[in-house]
N, C-alpha and C positions, 0 to 999 in steps of 0.2 A: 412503443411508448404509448401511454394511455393517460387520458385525463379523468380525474376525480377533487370533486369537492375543490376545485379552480386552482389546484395544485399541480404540478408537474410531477406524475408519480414514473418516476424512471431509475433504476437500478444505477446505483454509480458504479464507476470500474472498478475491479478489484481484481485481488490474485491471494492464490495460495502458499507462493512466499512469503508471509505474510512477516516474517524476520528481515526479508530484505527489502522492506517497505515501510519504513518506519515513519516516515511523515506523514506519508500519504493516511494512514491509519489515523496518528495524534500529532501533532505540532510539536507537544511536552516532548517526546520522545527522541528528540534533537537532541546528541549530545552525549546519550544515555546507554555507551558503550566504552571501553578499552584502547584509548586513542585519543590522539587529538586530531585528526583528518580520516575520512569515511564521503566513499564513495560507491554508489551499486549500481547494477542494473538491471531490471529485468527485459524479457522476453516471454510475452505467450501467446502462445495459438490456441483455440479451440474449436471446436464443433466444426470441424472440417469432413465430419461425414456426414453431416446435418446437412449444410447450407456452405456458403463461400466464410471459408475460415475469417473467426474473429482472431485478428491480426495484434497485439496491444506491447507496446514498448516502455517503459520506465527508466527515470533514470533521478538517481537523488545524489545529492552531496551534502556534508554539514563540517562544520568544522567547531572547536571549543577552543574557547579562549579564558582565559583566567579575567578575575574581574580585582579591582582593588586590594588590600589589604590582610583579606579574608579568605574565605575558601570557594567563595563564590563564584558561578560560569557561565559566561554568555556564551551562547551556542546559533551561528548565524549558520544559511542552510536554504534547498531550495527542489523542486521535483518538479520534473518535466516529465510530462505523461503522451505518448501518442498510439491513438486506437483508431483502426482502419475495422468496418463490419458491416458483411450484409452485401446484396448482388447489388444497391443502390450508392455501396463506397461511400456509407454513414461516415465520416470521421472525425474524429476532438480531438482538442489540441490543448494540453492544460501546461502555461508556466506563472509555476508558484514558487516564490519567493518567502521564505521561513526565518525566523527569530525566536529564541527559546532562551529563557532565565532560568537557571539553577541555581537554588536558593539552598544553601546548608543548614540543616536543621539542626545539628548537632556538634558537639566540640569534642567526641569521643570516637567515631566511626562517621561509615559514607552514611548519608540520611541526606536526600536532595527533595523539595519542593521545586519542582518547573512549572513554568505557565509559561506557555508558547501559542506563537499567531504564524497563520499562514494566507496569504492574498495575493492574487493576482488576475491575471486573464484567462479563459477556456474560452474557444474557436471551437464551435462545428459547421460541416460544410457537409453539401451530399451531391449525387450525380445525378442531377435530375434527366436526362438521357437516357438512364438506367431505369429510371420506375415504369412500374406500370399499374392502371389504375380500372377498377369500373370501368370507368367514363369511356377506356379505349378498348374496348368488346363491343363489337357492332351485332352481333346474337350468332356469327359464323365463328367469330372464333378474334383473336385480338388483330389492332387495325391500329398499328402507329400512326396513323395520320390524323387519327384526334384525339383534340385535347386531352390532355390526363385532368382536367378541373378541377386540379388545387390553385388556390387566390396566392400563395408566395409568391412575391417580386424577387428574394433575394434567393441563392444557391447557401449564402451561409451566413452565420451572425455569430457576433462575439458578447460578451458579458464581464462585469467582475464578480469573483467570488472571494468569499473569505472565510478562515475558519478558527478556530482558538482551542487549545485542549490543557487540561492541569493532569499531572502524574505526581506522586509519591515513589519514590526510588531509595531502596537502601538493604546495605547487607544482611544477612542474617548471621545472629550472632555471632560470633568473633574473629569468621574466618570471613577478609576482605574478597573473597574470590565465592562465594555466597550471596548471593543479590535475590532482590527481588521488585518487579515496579507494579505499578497498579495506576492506573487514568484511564479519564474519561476527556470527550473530544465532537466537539457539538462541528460541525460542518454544514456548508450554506447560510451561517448564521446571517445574511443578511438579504436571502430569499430575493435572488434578483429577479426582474419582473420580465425581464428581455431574454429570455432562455427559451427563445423558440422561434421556428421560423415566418410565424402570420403576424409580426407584432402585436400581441394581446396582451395587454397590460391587466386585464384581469387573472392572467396566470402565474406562478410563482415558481422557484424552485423548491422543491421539497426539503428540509433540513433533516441533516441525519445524525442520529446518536451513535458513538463509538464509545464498547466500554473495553478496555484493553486490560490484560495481565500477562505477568511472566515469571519462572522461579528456574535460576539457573543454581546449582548441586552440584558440589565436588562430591566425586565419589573415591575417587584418589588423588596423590599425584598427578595422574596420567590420563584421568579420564572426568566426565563431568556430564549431567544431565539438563538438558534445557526445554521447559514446557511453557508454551505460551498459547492462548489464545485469542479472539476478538467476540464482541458481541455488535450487529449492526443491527440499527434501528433504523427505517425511513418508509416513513407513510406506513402504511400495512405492510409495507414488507420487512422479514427478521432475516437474518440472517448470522450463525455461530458457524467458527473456525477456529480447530485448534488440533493439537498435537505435541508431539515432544520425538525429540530426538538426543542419543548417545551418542558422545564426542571424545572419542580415543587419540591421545598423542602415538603417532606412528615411531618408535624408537623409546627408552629407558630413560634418555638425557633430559632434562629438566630444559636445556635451553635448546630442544628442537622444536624445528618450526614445522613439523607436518604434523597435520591431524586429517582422522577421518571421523565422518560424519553420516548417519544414517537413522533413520526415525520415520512415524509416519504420522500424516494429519489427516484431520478429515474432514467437510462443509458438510455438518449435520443435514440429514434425509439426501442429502446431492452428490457427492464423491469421498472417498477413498482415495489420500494422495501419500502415495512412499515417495521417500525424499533421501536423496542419497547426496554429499557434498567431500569435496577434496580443499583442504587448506594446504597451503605453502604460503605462509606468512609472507609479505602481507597482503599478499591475492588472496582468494575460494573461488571456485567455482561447485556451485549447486545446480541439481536438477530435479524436478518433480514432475508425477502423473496422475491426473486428475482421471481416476477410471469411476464413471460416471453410475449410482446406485440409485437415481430418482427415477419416478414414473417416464424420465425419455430416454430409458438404456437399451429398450426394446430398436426405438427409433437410431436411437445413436448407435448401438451394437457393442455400449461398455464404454465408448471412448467419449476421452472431456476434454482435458484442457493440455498440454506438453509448458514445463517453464524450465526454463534454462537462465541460470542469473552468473554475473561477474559482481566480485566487490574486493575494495581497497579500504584497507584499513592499517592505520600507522602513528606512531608519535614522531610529532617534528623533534631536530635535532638539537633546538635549543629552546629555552622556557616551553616543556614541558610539562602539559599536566602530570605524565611520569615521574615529575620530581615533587607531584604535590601530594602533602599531605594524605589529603583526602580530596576526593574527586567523583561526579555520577561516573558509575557505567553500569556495564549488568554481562 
């Protein structure tokens, strides 16, 4: 972590399922699926030939709810994030809590305007046992008996955060199983000042821009294409990812529930991620491999990131959005 210009300019967490991570991405994006309950999780590790693997777990849920008279859906929702990284047991803890309005644009087809908010608490804590600093090199060589001379009193601090994102969602031309969404998703919107371990109120969190898309493509019956990407913005750092994957029904029959799933994405100048996934309605399970293409592949020997995700996705049994009309998904 480095400071610049009284900002806290620190990489936030991310992952390259970037499909099974939908709030953590946008808020709006609550909701904006084939179902009315939706549950994921992911799993990743990485740079475990670098340094002591970064460890990072996910997990979201959202559910949609029909709103009044109209075609309208509130989509309540929520993502709990835990990342362990580094020989000093960096670790955060983020639970946020999500709310998401889908607003219908239209009285002929799906056309959803969302504006969703996400806020709650993020925890980091470290092992100060573990570091080691200047301060404890006596000119032989290091010497735990003195001081590492950092001024912290505390091992960890907590913060609020908040974030807000709008999308436009809707099919493309006439065929309801044809979508496509597009939002943007401002994060840290409220720049908290306590996100760091010396209390320095001169510091802030850096806000980051999220610009998101996606066009999912029937190509038949039985088969369908889905490309999504992300654009992130925070402080000087960018960050794109994206990809597209083919989605084959396993079996002829119209009401089978297996598919398979393979495609690949990729974090521009940084990795190369194939992604292969198994559906059996209404589980999946997805895996990807971040094989590492940036100036540290030499260091790393190719290898990035390993992700393994679980997800649930279902229509309840009664007052479903299944039976509406018109509804977001994608």
């Amino acid at each position: 972590m480095s400071m610049c210009n009284q900002n806290i300019q620190a990489q936030d967490i991310h992952f390259s399922q970037i499909f099974e991570t939908p709030i953590l991405r946008n808020p709006s994006l609550a909701g904006l699926y084939n179902g009315d309950v939706r549950i994921q999780t992911v799993h990743r590790n990485q740079w475990n030939s670098v340094t002591d693997a970064y460890q990072t777990t996910s997990v979201s849920c959202d559910y949609k709810q029909h709103v009044g008279n109209g075609d309208d859906f509130i989509s309540f929702g929520g993502q709990v994030v835990y990342d362990k990284a580094g020989t000093i047991a960096l670790t955060t803890t983020q639970i946020l809590p999500a709310i998401n309005y889908n607003k219908s644009m239209s009285d002929f087809k799906n056309v959803y305007l969302s504006l969703g908010f996400m806020g709650g608490v993020i925890q980091r804590r470290l092992d100060r046992s573990k570091m080691t600093t200047n301060n404890q090199f006596d000119g032989t060589g290091f010497n735990g008996a003195l001081a590492d001379g950092e001024t912290f009193s505390s091992n960890g601090y907590s913060y609020f955060d908040g974030s807000v994102g709008m999308s436009l969602n809707s099919q493309l031309g006439n065929n309801e199983n044809n979508n496509f969404y597009v939002g943007l998703a401002y994060h840290h919107f409220n720049q908290s000042k306590k996100a760091n371990f010396y209390n320095n109120a001169s510091q802030s969190v850096t806000p980051r821009w999220v610009l998101s898309s996606g066009v999912r493509y029937e190509m038949t019956d039985n088969s369908y294409f889905t490309l999504q990407a992300d654009y992130n913005k925070q402080g000087t750092y960018q960050e794109i990812v994206g990809g597209a994957i083919y989605s084959m029904r396993i079996g002829q029959n119209e009401d089978a529930r297996y598919f398979f799933h393979c495609g690949t994405y990729m974090r521009w100048r940084d990795a190369i991620i194939p992604v292969a996934k198994i559906e059996f309605q209404p589980l999946a399970v997805a895996i990807s491999y971040d094989a590492n293409i940036s100036a540290l592949k030499t260091s790393s020997k190719g290898q990035g990131g390993f992700e393994i995700s679980l997800s649930y996705q279902k229509f309840r049994k009664n007052n479903s959005s299944l039976d509406a009309v018109r509804c977001p998904k994608f």
